[in-house]
Biopython code that builds the backbone (N, CA, C, O; Angstrom):
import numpy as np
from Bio.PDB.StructureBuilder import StructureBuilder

atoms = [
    (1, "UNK", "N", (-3.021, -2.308, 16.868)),
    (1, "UNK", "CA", (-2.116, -2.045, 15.766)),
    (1, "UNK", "C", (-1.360, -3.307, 15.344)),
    (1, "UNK", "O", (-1.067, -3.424, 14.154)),
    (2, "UNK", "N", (-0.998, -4.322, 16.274)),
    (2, "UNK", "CA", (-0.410, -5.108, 15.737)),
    (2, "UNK", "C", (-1.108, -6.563, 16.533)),
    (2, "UNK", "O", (-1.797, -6.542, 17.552)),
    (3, "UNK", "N", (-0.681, -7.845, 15.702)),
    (3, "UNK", "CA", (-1.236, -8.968, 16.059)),
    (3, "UNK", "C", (0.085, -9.640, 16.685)),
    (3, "UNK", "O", (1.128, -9.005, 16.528)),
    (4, "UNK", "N", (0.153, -10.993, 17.456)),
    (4, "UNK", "CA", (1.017, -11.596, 17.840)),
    (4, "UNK", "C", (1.033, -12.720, 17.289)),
    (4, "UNK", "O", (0.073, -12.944, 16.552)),
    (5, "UNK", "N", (2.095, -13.822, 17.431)),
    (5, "UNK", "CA", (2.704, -14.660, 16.817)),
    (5, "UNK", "C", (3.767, -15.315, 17.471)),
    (5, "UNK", "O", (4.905, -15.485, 17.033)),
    (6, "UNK", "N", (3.133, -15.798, 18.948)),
    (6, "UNK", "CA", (4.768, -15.786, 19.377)),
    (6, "UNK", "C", (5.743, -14.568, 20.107)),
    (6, "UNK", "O", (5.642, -13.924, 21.151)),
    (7, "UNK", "N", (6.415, -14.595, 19.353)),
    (7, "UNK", "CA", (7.347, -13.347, 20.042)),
    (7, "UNK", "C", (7.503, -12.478, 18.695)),
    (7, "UNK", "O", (8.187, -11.460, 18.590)),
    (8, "UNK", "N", (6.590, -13.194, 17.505)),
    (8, "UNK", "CA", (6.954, -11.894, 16.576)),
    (8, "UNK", "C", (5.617, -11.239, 16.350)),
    (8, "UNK", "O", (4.595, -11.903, 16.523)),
    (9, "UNK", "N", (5.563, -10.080, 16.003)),
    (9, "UNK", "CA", (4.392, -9.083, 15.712)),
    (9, "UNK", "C", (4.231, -8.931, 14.321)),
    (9, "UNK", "O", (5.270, -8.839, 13.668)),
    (10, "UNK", "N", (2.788, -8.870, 13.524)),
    (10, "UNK", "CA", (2.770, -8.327, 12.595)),
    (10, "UNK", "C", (1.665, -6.980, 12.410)),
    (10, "UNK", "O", (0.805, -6.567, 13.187)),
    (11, "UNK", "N", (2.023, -6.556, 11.224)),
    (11, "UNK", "CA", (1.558, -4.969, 11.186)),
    (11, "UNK", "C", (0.922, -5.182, 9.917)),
    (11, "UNK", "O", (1.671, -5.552, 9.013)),
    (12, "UNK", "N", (-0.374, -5.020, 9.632)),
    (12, "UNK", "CA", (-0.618, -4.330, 8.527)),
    (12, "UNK", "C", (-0.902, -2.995, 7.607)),
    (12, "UNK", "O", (-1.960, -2.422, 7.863)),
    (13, "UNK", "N", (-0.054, -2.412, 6.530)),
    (13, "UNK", "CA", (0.166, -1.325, 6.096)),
    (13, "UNK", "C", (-1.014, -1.103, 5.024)),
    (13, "UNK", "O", (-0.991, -1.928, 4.110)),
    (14, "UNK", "N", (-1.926, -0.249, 4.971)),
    (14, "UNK", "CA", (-3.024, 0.157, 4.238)),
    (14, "UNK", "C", (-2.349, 0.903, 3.382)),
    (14, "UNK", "O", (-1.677, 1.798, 3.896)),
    (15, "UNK", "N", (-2.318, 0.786, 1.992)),
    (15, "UNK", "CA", (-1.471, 1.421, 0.634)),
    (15, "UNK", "C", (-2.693, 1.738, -0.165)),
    (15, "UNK", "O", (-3.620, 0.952, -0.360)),
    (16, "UNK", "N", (-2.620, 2.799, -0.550)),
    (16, "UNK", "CA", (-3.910, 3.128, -2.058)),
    (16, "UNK", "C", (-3.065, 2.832, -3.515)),
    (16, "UNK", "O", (-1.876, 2.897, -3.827)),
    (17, "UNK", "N", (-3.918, 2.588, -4.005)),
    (17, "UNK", "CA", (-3.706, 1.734, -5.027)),
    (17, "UNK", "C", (-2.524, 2.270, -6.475)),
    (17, "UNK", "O", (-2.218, 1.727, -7.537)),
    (18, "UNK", "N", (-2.149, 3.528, -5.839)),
    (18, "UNK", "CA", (-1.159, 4.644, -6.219)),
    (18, "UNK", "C", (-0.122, 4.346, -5.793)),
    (18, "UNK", "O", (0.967, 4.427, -6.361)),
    (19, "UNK", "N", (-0.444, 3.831, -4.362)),
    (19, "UNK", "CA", (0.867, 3.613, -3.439)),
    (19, "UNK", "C", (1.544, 2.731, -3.828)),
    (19, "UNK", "O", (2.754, 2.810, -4.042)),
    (20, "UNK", "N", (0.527, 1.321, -4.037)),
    (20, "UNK", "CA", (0.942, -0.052, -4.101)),
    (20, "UNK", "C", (1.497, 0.027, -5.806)),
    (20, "UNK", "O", (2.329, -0.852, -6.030)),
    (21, "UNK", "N", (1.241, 0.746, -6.789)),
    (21, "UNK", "CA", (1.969, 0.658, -8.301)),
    (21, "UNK", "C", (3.504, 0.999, -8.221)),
    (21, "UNK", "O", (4.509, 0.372, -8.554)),
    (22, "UNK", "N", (3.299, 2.211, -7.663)),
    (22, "UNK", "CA", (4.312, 3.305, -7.542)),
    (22, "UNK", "C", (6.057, 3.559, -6.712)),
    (22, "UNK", "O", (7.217, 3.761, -7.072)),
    (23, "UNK", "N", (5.083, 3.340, -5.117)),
    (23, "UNK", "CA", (6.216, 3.423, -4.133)),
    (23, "UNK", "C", (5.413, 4.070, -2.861)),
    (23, "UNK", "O", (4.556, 4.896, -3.170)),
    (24, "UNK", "N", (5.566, 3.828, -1.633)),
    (24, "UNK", "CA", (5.126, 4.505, -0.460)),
    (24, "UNK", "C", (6.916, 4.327, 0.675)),
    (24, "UNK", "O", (7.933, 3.661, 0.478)),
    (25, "UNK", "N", (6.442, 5.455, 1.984)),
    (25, "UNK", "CA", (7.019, 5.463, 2.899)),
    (25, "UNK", "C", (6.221, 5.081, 4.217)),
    (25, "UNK", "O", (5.002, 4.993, 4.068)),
    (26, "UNK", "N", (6.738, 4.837, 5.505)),
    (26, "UNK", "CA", (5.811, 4.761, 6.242)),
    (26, "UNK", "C", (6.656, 4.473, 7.432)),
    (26, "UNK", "O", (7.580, 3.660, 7.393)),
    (27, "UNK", "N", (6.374, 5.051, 8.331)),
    (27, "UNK", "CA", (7.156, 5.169, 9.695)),
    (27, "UNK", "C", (6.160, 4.531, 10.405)),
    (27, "UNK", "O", (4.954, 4.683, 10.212)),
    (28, "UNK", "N", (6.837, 3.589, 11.487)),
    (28, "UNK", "CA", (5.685, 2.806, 11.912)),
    (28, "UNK", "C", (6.658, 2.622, 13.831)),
    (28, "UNK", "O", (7.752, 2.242, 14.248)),
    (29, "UNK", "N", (5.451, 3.140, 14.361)),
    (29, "UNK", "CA", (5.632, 2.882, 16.017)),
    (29, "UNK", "C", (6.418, 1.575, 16.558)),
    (29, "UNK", "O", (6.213, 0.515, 15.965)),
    (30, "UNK", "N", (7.045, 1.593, 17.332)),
    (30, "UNK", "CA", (7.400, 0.041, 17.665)),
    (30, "UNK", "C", (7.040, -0.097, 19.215)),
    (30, "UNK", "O", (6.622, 0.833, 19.906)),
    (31, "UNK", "N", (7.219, -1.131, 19.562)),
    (31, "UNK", "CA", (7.071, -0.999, 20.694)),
    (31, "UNK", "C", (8.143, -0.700, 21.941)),
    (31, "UNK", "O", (7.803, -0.988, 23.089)),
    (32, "UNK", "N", (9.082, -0.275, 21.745)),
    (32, "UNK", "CA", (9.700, 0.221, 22.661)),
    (32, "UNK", "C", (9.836, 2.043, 22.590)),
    (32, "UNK", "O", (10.424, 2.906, 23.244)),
    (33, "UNK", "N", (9.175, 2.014, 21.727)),
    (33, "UNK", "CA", (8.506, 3.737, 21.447)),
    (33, "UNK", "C", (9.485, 4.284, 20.299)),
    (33, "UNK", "O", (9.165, 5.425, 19.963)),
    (34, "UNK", "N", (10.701, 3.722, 19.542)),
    (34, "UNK", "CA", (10.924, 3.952, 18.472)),
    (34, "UNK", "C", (10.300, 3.904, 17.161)),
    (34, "UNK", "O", (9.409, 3.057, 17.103)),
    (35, "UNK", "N", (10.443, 4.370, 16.402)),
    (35, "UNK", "CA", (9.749, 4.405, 14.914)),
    (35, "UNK", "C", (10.936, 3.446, 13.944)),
    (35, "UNK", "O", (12.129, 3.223, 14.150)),
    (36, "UNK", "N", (10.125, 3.071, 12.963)),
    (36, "UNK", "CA", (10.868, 2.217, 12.459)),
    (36, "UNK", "C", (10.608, 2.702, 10.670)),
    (36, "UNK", "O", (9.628, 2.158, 10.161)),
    (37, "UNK", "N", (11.237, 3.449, 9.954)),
    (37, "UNK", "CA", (11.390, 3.551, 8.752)),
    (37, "UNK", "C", (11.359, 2.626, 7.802)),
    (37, "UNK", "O", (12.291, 1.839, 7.637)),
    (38, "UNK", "N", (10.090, 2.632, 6.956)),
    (38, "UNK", "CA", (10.316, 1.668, 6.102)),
    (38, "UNK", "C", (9.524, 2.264, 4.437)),
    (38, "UNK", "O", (8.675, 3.149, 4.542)),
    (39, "UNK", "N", (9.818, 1.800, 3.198)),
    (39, "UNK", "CA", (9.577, 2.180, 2.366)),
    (39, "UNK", "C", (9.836, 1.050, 1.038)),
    (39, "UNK", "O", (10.592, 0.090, 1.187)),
    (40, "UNK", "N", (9.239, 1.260, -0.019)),
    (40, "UNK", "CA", (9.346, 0.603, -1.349)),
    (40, "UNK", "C", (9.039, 1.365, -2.402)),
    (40, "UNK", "O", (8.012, 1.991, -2.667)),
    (41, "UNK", "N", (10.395, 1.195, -3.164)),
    (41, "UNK", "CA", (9.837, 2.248, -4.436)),
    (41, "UNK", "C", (9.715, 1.512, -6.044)),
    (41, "UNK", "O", (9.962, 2.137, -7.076)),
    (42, "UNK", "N", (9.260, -0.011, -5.997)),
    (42, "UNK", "CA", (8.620, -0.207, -6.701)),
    (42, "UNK", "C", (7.377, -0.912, -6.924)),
    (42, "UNK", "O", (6.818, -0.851, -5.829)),
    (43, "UNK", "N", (6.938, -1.283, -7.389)),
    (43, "UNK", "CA", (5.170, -2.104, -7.227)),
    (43, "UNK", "C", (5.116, -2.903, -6.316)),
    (43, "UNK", "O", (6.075, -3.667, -6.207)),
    (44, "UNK", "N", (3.893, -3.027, -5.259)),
    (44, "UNK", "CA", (4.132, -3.909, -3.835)),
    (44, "UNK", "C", (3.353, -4.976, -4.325)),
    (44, "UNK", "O", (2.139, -4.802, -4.427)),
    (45, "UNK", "N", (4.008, -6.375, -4.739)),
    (45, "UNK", "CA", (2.435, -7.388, -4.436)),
    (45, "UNK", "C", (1.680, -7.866, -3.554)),
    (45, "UNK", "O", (2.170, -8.138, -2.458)),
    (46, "UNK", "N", (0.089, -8.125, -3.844)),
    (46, "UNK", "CA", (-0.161, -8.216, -2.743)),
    (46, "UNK", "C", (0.091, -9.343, -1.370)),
    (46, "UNK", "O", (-0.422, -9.201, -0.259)),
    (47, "UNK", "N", (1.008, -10.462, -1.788)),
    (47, "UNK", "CA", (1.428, -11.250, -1.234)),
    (47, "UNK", "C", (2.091, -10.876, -0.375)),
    (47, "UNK", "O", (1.972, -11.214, 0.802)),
    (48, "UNK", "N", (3.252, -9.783, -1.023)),
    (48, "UNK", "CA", (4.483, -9.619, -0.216)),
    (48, "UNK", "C", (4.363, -9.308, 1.323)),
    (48, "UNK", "O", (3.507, -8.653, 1.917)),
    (49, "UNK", "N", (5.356, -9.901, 1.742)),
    (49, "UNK", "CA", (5.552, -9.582, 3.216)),
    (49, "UNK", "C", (7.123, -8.763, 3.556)),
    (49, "UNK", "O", (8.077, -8.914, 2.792)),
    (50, "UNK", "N", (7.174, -8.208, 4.359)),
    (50, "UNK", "CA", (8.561, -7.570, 4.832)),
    (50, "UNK", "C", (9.046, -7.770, 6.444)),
    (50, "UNK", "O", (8.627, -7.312, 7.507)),
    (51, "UNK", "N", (10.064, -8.621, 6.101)),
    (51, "UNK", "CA", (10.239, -8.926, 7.795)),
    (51, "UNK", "C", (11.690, -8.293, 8.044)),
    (51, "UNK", "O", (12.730, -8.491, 7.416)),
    (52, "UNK", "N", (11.341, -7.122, 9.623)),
    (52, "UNK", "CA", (12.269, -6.561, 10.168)),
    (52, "UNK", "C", (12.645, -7.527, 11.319)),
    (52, "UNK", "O", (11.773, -8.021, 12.034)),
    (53, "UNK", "N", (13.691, -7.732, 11.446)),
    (53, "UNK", "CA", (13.925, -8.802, 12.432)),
    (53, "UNK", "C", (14.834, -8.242, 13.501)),
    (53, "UNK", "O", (15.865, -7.616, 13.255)),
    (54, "UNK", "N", (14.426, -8.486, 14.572)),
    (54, "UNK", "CA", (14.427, -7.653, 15.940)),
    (54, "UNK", "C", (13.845, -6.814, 16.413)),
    (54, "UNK", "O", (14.027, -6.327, 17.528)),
    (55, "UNK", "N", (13.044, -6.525, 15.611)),
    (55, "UNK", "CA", (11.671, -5.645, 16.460)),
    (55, "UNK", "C", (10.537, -5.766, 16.714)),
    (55, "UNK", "O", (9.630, -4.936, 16.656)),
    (56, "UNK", "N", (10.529, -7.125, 17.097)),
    (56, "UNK", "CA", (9.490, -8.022, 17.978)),
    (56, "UNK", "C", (9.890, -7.580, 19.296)),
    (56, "UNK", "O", (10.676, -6.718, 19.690)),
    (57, "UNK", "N", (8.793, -8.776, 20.118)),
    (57, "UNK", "CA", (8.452, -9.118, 21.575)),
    (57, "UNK", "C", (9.737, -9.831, 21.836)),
    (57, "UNK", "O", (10.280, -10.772, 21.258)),
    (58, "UNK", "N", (10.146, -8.936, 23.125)),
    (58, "UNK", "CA", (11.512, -9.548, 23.538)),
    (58, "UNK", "C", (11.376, -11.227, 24.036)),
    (58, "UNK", "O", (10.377, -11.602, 24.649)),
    (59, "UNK", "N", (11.943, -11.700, 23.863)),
    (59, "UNK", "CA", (11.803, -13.374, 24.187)),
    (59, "UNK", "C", (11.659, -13.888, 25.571)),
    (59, "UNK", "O", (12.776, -13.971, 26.083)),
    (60, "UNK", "N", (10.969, -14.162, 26.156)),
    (60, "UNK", "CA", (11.038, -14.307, 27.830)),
    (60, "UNK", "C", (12.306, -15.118, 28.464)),
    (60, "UNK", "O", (12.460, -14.843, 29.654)),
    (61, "UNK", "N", (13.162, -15.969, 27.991)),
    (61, "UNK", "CA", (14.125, -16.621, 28.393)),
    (61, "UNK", "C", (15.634, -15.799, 27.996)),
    (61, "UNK", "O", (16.730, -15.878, 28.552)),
    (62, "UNK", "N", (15.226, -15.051, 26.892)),
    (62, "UNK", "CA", (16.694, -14.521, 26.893)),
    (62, "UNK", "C", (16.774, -13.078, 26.405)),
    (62, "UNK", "O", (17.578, -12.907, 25.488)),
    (63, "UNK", "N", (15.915, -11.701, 26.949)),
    (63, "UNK", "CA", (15.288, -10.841, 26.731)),
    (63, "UNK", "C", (16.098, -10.068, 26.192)),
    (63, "UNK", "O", (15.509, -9.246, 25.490)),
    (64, "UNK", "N", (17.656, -9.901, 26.199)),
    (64, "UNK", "CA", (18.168, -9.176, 25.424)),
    (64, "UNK", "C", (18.037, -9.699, 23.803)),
    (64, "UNK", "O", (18.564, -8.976, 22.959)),
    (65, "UNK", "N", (17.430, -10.791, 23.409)),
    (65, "UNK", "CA", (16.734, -11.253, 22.341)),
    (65, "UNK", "C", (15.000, -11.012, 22.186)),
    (65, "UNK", "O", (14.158, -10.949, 23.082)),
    (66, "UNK", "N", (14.830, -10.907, 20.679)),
    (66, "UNK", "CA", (13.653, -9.963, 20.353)),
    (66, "UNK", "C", (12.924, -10.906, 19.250)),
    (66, "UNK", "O", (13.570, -11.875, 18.853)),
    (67, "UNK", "N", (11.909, -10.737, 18.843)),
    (67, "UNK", "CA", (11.115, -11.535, 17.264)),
    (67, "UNK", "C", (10.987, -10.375, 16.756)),
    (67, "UNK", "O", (11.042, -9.195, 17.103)),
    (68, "UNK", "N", (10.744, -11.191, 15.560)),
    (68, "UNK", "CA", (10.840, -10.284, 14.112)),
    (68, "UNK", "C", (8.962, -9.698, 14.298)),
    (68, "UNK", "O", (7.888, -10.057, 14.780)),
    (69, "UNK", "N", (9.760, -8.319, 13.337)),
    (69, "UNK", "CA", (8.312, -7.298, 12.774)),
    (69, "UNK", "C", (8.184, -7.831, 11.457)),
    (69, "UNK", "O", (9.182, -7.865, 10.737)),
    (70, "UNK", "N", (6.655, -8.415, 10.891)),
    (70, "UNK", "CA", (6.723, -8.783, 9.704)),
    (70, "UNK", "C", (5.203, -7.834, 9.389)),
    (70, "UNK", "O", (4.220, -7.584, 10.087)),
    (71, "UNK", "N", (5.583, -7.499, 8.045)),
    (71, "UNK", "CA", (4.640, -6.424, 7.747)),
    (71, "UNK", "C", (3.732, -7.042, 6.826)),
    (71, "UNK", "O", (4.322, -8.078, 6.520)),
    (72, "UNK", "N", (2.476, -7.015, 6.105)),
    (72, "UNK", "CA", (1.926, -7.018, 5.623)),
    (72, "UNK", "C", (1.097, -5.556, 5.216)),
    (72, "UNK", "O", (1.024, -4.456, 5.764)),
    (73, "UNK", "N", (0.552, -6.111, 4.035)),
    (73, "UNK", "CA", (-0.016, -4.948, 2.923)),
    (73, "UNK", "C", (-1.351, -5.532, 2.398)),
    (73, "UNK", "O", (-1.641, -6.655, 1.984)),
    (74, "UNK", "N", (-2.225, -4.133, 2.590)),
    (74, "UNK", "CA", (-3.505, -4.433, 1.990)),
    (74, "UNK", "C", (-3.785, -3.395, 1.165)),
    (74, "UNK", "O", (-3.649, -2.291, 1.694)),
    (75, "UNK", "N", (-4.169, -3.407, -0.079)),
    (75, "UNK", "CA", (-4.114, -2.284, -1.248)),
    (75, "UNK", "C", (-5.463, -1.738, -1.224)),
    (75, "UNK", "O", (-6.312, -2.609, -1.419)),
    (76, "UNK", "N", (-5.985, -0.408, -1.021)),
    (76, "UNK", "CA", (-7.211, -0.235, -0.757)),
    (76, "UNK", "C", (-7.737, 0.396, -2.375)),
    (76, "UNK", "O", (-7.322, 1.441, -2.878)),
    (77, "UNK", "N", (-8.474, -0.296, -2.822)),
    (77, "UNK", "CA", (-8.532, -0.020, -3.980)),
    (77, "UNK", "C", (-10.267, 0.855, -4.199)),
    (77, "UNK", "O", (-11.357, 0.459, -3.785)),
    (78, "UNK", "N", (-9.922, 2.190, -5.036)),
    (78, "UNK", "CA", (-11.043, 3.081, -5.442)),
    (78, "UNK", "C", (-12.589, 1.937, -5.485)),
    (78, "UNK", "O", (-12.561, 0.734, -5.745)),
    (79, "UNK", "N", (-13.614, 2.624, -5.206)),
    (79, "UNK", "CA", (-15.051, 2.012, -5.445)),
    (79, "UNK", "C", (-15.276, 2.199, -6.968)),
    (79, "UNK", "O", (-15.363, 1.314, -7.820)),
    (80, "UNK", "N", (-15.345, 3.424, -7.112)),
    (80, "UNK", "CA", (-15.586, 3.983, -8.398)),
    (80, "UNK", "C", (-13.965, 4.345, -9.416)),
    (80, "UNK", "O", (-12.904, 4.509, -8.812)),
    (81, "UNK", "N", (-14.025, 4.408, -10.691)),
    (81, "UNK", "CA", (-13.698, 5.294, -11.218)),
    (81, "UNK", "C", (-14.851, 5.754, -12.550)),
    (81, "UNK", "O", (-15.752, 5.022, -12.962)),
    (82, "UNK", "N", (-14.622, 6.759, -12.917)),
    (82, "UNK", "CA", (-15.404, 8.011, -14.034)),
    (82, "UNK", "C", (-14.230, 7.430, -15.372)),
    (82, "UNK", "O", (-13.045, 7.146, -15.198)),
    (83, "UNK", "N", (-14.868, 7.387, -16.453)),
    (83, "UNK", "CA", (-14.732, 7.090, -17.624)),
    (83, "UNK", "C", (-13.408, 7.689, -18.130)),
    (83, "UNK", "O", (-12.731, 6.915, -18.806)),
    (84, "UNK", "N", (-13.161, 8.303, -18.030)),
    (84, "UNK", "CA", (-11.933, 9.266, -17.985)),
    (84, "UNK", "C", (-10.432, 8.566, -17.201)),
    (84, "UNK", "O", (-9.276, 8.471, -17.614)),
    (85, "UNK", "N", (-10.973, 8.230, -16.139)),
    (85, "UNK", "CA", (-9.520, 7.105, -15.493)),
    (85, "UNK", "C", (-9.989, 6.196, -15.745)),
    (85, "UNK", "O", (-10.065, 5.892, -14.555)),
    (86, "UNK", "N", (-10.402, 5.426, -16.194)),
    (86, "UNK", "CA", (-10.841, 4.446, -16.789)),
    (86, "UNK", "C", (-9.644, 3.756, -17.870)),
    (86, "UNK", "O", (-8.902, 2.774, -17.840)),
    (87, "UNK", "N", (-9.963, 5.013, -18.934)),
    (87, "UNK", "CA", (-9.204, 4.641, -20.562)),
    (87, "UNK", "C", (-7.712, 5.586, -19.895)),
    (87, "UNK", "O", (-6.807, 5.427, -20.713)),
    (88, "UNK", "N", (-7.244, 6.451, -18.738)),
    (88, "UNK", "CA", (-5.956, 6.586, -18.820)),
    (88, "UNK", "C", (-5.369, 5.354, -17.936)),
    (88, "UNK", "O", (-4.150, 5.198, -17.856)),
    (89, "UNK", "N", (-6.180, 4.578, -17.348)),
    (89, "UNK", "CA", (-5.775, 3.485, -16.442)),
    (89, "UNK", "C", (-5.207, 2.423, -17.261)),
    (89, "UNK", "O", (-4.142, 1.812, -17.174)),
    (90, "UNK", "N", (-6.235, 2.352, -18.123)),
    (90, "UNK", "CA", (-6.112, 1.006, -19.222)),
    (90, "UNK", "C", (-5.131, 1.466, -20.060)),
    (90, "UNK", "O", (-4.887, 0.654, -20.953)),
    (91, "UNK", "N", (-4.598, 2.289, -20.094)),
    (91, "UNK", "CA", (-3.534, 2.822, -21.239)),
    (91, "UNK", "C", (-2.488, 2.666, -20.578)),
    (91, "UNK", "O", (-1.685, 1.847, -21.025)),
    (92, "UNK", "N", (-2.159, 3.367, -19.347)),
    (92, "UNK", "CA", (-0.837, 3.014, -18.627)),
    (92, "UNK", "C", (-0.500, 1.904, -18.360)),
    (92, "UNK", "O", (0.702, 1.759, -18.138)),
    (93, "UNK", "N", (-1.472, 0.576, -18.263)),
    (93, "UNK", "CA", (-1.115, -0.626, -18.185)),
    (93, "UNK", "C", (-0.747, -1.142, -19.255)),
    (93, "UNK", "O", (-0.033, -2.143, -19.319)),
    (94, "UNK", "N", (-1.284, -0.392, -20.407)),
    (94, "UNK", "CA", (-0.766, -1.641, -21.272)),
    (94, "UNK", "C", (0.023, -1.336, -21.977)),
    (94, "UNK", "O", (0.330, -2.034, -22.944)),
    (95, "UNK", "N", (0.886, 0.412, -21.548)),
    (95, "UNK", "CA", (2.098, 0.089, -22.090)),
    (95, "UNK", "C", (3.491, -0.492, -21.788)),
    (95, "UNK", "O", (4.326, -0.595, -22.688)),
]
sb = StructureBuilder()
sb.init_structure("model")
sb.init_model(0)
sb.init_chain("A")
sb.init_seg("    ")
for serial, (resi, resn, name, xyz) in enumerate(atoms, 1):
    if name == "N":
        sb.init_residue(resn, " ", resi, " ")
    sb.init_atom(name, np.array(xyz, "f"), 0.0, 1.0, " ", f" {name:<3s}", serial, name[0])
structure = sb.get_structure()
């Protein structure tokens, strides 16, 4: 679920392409067995990153210190669409 970095972890969040225009939520495991609430309610780019800081890998020298959760996003975008979302797709964009 997650990669390392040090003492910080990252996560990547799979968004459909609804998600990523629109807004998503997403509760995400941590590792000390809490969940960590997170959400955006307007268009995600795909660049963006979101860093929670302190809910990393506790630091080995001073463990009541922690690294940051930095999230990443990958927009899973339809194979197909039918002619029909097509021209309402292209319409909502271009107004």
């Amino acid at each position: 679920m997650f990669t390392r970095d040090g003492n910080d972890l990252h996560y990547t969040i799979k968004l459909s392409l609804v998600e990523s225009l629109f807004g998503w939520k997403r509760s995400i495991p941590l590792m000390d067995g809490k969940n960590l609430q997170t959400e955006m309610s307007k268009p995600t780019p795909l660049t963006h990153t979101i860093k929670h800081a302190g809910c990393g890998m506790p630091i080995s020298k001073s463990p009541s210190e922690t690294g940051d959760l930095i999230l990443h996003f990958e927009v899973i975008y339809p194979d197909t669409l039918n002619e029909l979302q097509k021209v309402r797709l292209q319409q909502a964009l271009a107004a």
